[in-house]
N, C-alpha and C positions, 0 to 999 in steps of 0.2 A: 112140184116137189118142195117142199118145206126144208128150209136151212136151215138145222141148228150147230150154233157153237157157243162156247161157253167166252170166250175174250177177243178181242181186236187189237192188233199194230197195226199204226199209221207209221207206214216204211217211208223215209225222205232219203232216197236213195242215193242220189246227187242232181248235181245243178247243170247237166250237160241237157241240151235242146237247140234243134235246129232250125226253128226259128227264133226272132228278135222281137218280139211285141215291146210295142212303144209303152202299155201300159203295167209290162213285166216290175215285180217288186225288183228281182232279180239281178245283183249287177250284171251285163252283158259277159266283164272279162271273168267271170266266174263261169259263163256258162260256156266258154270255149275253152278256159282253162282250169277246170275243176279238181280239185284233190281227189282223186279218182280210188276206190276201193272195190277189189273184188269179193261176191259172195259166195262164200266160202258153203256149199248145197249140204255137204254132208253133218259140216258142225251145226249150221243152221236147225236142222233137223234135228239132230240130238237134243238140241236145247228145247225146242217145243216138245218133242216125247218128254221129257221130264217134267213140264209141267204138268202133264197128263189132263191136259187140255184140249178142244178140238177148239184151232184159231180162224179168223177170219182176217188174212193179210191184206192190208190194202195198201198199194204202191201208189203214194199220191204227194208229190213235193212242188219244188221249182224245176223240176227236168222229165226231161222224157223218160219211161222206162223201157220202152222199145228200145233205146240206144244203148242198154246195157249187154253186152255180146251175149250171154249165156241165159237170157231173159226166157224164153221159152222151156229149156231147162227146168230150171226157176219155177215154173208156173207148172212143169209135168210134175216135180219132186213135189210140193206144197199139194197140190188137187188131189193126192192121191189118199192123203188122210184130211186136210184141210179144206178151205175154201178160201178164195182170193176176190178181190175187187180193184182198180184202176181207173188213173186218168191217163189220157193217152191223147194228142194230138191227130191221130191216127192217120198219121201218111208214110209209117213206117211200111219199108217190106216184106214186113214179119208178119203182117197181120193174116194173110192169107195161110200160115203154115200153122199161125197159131189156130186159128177157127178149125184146120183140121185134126189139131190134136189135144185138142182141151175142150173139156165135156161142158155142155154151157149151164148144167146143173151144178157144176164147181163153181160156178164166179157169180156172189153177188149182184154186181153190174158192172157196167162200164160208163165211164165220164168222157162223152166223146167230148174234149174241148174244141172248141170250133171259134179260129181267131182267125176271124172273116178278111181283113186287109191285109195279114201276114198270108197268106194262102193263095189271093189273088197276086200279092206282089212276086211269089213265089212259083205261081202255078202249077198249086197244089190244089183246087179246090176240087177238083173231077177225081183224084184219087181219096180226098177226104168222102165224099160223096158216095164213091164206090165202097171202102173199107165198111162207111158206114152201113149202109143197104145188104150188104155181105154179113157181117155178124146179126143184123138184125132178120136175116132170113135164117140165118143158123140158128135161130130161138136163144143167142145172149141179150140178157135185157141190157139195154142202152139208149142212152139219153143223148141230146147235143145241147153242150151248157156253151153259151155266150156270153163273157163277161160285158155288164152292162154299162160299159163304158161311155161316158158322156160324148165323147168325138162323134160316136154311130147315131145318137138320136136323129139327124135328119135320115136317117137311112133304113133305122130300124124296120119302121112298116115292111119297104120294099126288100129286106132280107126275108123278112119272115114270108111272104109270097111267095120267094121263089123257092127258099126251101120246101114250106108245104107241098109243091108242085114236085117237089121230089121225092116226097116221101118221108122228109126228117120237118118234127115239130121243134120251133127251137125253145129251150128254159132262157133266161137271161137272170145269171146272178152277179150280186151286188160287186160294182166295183169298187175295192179297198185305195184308197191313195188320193193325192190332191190334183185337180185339174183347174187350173186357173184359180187356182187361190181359191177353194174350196175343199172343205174335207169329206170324203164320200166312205159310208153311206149318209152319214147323214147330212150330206148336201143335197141329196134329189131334191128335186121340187116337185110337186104334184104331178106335170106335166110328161118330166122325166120318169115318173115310177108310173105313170099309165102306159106310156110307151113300150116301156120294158115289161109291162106285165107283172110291173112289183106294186107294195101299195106300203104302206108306213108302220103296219104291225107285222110284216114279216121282218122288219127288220128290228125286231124287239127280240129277234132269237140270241142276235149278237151281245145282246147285257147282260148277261146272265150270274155280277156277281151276287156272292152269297147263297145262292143256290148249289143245291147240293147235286156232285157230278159225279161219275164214276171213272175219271182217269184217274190214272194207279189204282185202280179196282180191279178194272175187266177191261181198261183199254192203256194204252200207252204207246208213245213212241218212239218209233228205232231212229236214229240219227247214222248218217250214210258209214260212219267208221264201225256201226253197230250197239254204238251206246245205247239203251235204254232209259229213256225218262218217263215221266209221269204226264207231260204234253207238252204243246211247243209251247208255253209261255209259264208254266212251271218246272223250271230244271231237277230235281229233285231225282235222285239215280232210280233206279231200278235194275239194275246190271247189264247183262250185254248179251247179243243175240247170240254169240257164240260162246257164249259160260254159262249163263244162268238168268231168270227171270224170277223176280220177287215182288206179286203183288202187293199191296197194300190189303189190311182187313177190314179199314173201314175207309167209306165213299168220303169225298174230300168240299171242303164250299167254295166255290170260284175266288180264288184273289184278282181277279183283272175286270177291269171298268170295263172293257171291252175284249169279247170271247172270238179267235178265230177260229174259231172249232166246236160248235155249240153241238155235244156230244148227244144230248135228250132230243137235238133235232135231228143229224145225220144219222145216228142208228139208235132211234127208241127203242127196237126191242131189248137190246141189249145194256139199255138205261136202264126201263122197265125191268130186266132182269134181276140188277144191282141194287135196285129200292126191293123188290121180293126176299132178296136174301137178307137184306138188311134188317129190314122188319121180323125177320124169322129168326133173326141173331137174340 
């Protein structure tokens, strides 16, 4: 089934997550003590009918979105004219209620994050495992992304083994931040990005100034109070998820040396969209 929609939110819902990865940007006391906001299902709603848009939401921050109580909810009201996508840790409880009530032609994908020593230390890995194998026999597409974090290199090969043996292929994406007094991505060394299954021109997706992008065009993102912006590294309003949404009419050129979000890579069509119209203008 082919998914059309006309725009995307990148929802940062909040910072609550039950586990601690060492290599989290995240402060720890934010994510046990978050400024906590609830979603408000019906204004929500309104505000996307008025744009008279079909969105494509994607729940994707520093926290879990399983831990938001009404998540399920959430995800019946949106699929019914929308469509949704997520990261998810996936060791919540939820996962089993969700696979039965959510059509897996509504959800773009899923990002199973997979943080392989938080999991073990937790013993969590046999219900990540399960969750996973479980959606992906319900026909939602899903991935297992591991961040490629320098600490795992002597380990990586023998992760990727046993997973395979299970049935999950792992991705390994870049990890952001310093380890030992290097800046990463662009500290890998050769070695490290063969490892990981990266190589030096994938990470050219991250520089993308002056290139022209389509947030505040046809994507933007919601900030956990509900704010609207233009992305996470251009603050620029766009209103609020429960008032009003005002995109921009023309595609914007990156201001930032470096892009956490490289739009033309996570969802081309919907780049590709944004250069069709624009050209048509």
């Amino acid at each position: 089934m082919k998914k059309e929609y006309d725009a995307m939110l990148q929802w940062m819902t909040d910072s609550r997550c039950n586990l601690r990865c060492e290599y989290c940007s995240t402060n720890p006391s934010l994510k046990e003590n978050p400024k906590l906001y609830d979603i408000d299902i019906s204004a929500l709603i309104s505000t996307l009918n008025k744009t008279k848009k079909i969105f494509r939401i994607n729940f994707a921050g520093d926290g879990e979105p399983f831990l938001i109580q009404n998540i399920i909810n959430i995800f019946i009201a949106l699929t019914e004219k929308h469509y949704i996508s997520f990261n998810t840790n996936l060791t919540s409880n939820k996962i089993k209620e969700f696979s039965e009530k959510i059509c897996p032609d509504k959800v773009i994908s899923i990002v199973a994050s997979l943080h392989i020593k938080e999991l073990e230390r937790l013993d969590l890995m046999d219900v990540y495992i399960s969750n996973f194998l479980l959606l992906k026999e319900k026909g939602f597409k899903i991935r297992a992304s591991v961040v490629a974090y320098p600490g795992l290199i002597d380990e990586a090969d023998e992760y990727k083994k046993f997973f395979i043996e299970k049935g999950i292929k792992l991705r390994f994406d870049p990890f952001i931040g310093n380890f030992k007094g290097r800046e990463y991505p662009a500290g890998y060394n050769e070695e490290e990005l063969n490892m990981f299954g990266m190589n030096r021109s994938s990470m050219k997706r991250y520089y993308n100034k002056l290139k022209l992008c389509n947030a505040g065009y046809n994507f933007a993102v919601v900030e956990s109070n509900g704010d609207v912006k233009i992305c996470m590294q251009v603050h620029e309003s766009l209103g609020n998820i429960y008032k009003e949404i005002k995109f921009k009419d023309n595609m914007i050129r990156c201001p930032n040396d470096f892009c956490v979000c490289p739009l033309n890579e996570y969802d081309w069509p919907l780049f590709e969209k944004a250069i069709r119209e624009k050209v048509m203008k």
